[in-house]
C-alpha positions, 0 to 999 in steps of 0.5 A: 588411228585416222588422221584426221577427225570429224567433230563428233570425234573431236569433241570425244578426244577432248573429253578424254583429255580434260578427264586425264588432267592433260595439257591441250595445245591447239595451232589453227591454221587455213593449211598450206603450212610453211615453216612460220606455222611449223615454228607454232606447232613445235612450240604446242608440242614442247608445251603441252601434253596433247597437240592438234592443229586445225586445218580448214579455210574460213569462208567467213573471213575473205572479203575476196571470193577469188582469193578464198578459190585461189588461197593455196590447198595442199592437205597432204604435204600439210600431214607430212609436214606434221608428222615429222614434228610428231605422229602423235599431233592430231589434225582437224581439217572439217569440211564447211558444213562441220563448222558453220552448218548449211548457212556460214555466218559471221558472229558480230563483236565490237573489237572498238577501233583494233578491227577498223584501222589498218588491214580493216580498212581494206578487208570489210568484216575480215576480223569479224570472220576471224574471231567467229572461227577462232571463238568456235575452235576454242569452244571446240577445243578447250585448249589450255594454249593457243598459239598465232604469229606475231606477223599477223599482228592485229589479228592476235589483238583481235583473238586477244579482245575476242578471249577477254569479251567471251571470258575464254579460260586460255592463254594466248602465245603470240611467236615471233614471226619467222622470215626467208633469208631476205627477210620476207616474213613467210606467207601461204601467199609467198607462193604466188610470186615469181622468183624476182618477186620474191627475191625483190621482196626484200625491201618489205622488212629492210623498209620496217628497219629503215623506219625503225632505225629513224624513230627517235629522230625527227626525219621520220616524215622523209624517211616514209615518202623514201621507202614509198618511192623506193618499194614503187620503184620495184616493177609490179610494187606498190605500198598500200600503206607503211603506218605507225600504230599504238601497239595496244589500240591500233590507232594510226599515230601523227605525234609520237609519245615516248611513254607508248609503245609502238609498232610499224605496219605495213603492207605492199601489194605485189600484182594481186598479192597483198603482203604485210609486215610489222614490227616493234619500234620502241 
């Protein structure tokens, strides 16, 4: 049996599965898989009867041509990485024709203020791009479980509105992010820093802690003007933005109400490379 598929086949396979009565879990990922991606794949592959993970690099959600060249590409580690999960999870890896045809465009949804607050203020139409990829997989699929890391965040409240607005019959798994010893939440783009980068990038979930640890006192202004200074002390660091959000809306928050749920985010830029974070706070 091939490896990988062509949509056509795709589409038969699926038929078959929903014919069998058969579970479907799919992970789409953009490839370049870390252990982050494989912590979903196992979770689809204890969940469900038949697995696939979709592997391909939207055009559509980059912002940033050098970075959609650069983003990291290595198929064939990718495979192994998978196999040794299970040789029988199917992968998916189309080329840009078999998703957008000969015209890539971004569908338009009104995600309300999820898709302009935090990385949507730096990444014009990024979510959008998300959500048009992700709404053709799941038409694709029709899996009974999709599965994204709670490191993206506002991504998963995207997919999340994205499945309520197209009434989407899925569930939708949100799995703790998974993190280096440091702490680093673990990113494709982790491989683009140099080892004292990356040794040094600690100070992005020590910094969540730290804002964690003084919610409920009244020091929290102090505490966000002292994590700026401490990561911009780092040579080739540089905070984006370090935010308090309503963990629904999204909405960046001034005055904190005990009755809301909250989340920190936060993104620092190492040289080019952008890293984000967050966390729950309350």
């Amino acid at each position: 049996m091939p490896t990988y598929f062509k949509k056509i086949n795709v589409e038969n396979k699926i038929s078959q599965s929903i014919f069998k009565k058969q579970r479907i879990g799919l992970v789409p990922t953009m490839g370049a898989l870390h252990r982050g991606h494989l912590s979903l794949i196992e979770k689809a592959f204890n969940e469900n009867d038949v697995v696939w993970v979709s592997i391909f690099i939207n055009p559509t959600q980059f912002n940033n041509s050098n970075d959609l060249i650069n983003y990291p590409k290595n198929l064939k580690n990718d495979e192994l990485l998978i196999k040794k999960i299970s040789k029988s999870i199917e992968i998916f890896s189309p080329n840009e024709f078999e998703i957008y045809g000969e015209n890539p465009k971004i569908k338009k949804y009104d995600f309300k203020t999820i898709e302009n607050e935090l990385e949507g203020r730096f990444r014009k139409n990024h979510f959008s791009g998300v959500a048009t990829i992700v709404s053709k997989l799941l038409s694709l699929f029709k899996p009974n479980n999709v599965y994204f890391g709670e490191k993206d965040y506002q991504q998963t409240q995207i997919i999340k509105k994205l499945i309520s607005l197209e009434k989407i019959n899925v569930n939708l798994n949100i799995c703790p992010t998974v993190r280096e010893k440091n702490g680093l939440a673990l990113s494709s783009r982790n491989n683009f820093l140099s080892n004292s980068e990356r040794n040094d990038s600690y100070i992005i979930y020590k910094s969540l802690i730290q804002l964690k640890n003084n919610f409920n006192t009244s020091n929290l202004i102090s505490t966000k003007k002292e994590i700026k200074n401490n990561i911009n002390k780092k040579k080739n660091f540089q905070l984006e933005y370090l935010e308090i959000a309503d963990a629904s809306t999204l909405k960046i928050q001034s005055e904190i109400n005990p009755k809301n749920t909250y989340r920190a985010f936060i993104c620092v830029r190492v040289n080019d490379i952008r890293l984000i974070d967050n966390i729950l706070l309350n």
